[in-house]
Structures are given as structure tokens and as C-alpha cells.
C-alpha positions in Angstrom: 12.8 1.6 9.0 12.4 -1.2 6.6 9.4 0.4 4.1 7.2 -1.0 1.7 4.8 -1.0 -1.1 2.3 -4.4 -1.0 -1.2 -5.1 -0.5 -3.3 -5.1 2.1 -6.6 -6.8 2.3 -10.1 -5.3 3.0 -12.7 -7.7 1.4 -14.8 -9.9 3.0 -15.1 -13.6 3.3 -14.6 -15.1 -0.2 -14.5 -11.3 -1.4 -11.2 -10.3 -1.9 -10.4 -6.2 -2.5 -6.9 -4.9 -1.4 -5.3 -1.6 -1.0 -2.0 -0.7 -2.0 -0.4 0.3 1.1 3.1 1.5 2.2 3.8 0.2 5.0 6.8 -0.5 7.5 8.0 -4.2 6.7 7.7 -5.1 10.0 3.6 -4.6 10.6 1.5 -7.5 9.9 -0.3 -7.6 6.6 -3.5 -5.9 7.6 -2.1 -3.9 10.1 -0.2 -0.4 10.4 0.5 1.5 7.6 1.6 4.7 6.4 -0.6 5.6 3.6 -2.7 4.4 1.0 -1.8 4.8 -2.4 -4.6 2.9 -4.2 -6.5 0.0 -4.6 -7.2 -3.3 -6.2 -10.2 -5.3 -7.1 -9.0 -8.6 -9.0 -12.6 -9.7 -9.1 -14.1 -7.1 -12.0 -13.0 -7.8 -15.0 -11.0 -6.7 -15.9 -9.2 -6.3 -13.1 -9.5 -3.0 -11.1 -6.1 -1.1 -10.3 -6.2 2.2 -9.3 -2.7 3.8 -8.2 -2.3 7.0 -7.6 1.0 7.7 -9.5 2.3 11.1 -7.9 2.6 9.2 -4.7 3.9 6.0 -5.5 6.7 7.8 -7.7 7.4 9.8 -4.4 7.8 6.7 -2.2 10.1 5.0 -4.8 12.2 8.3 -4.7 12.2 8.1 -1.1 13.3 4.1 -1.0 10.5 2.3 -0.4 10.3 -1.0 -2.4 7.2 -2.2 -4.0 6.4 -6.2 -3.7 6.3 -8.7 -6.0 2.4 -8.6 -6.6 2.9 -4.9 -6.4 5.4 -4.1 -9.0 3.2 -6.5 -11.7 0.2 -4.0 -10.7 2.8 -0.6 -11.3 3.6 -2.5 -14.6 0.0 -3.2 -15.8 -0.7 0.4 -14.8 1.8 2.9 -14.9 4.0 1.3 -18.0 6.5 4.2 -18.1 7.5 3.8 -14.8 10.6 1.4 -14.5 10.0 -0.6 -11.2 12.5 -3.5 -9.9 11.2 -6.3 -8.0 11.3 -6.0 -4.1 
């Protein structure tokens, strides 16, 4: 099983908030995941990222690669933690 980190979205029409999900790479984008591991509101500003960082580190350990959008949120959060691009 294919597993990733990437968004998922939860806001309304013309209201976009997204979690930061990992999630097989197979499900749709708003569909099954494992867990959440945070969320992102691009709409305060500035932008709201909160990541819990004990579980993402976890899930990288474990194999799961973060994408694109999601590694620039890691970066802009958690600066000491060296993620590649999916």
C-alpha cells in the first residue's frame, strides 16, 4: 500500500479549509484516510498551518511521502525537518 501525506478538503463552497491527511494513494481526494495529522486554512492571514509534528515525523519514518503542496506546508512549518518532494 501506496501511502501518503496531502490535503484533503473540508470547506465549503468558495470556503476552502483542508486537513492534512495520510492517506492510501489510491482513495479519492476527500475520501478514506488513515489519520489526520493537521490542518490548513490558506484564507487567514497569514496562512493557518497546524501540523502536528510527532506524527508526521512518524509517518515519514514509516514511508509515507508527503505531496507537493504538503512538503511546502512541512517547510513553512517544521523548518528542521528535511522533507523531499513526493
Amino acid at each position: 500500500m501506496a501511502v501518503r501525506i496531502r490535503l484533503t478538503r473540508v470547506g465549503s463552497k468558495k470556503n476552502p479549509i483542508y486537513r492534512v491527511v495520510v492517506a492510501d494513494s489510491r482513495s479519492p481526494r476527500d475520501g478514506r484516510y488513515i489519520e489526520i495529522v493537521g490542518r490548513y486554512n490558506p484564507q487567514t492571514d497569514p496562512s493557518t498551518i497546524d501540523l502536528d509534528e510527532a506524527k508526521i515525523k512518524d509517518w515519514l519514518a514509516k514511508g509515507a511521502q508527503p505531496s507537493e503542496p504538503v512538503s511546502r506546508l512541512i517547510k513553512a512549518a517544521i523548518p528542521d525537518l528535511a522533507v523531499g518532494n513526493g
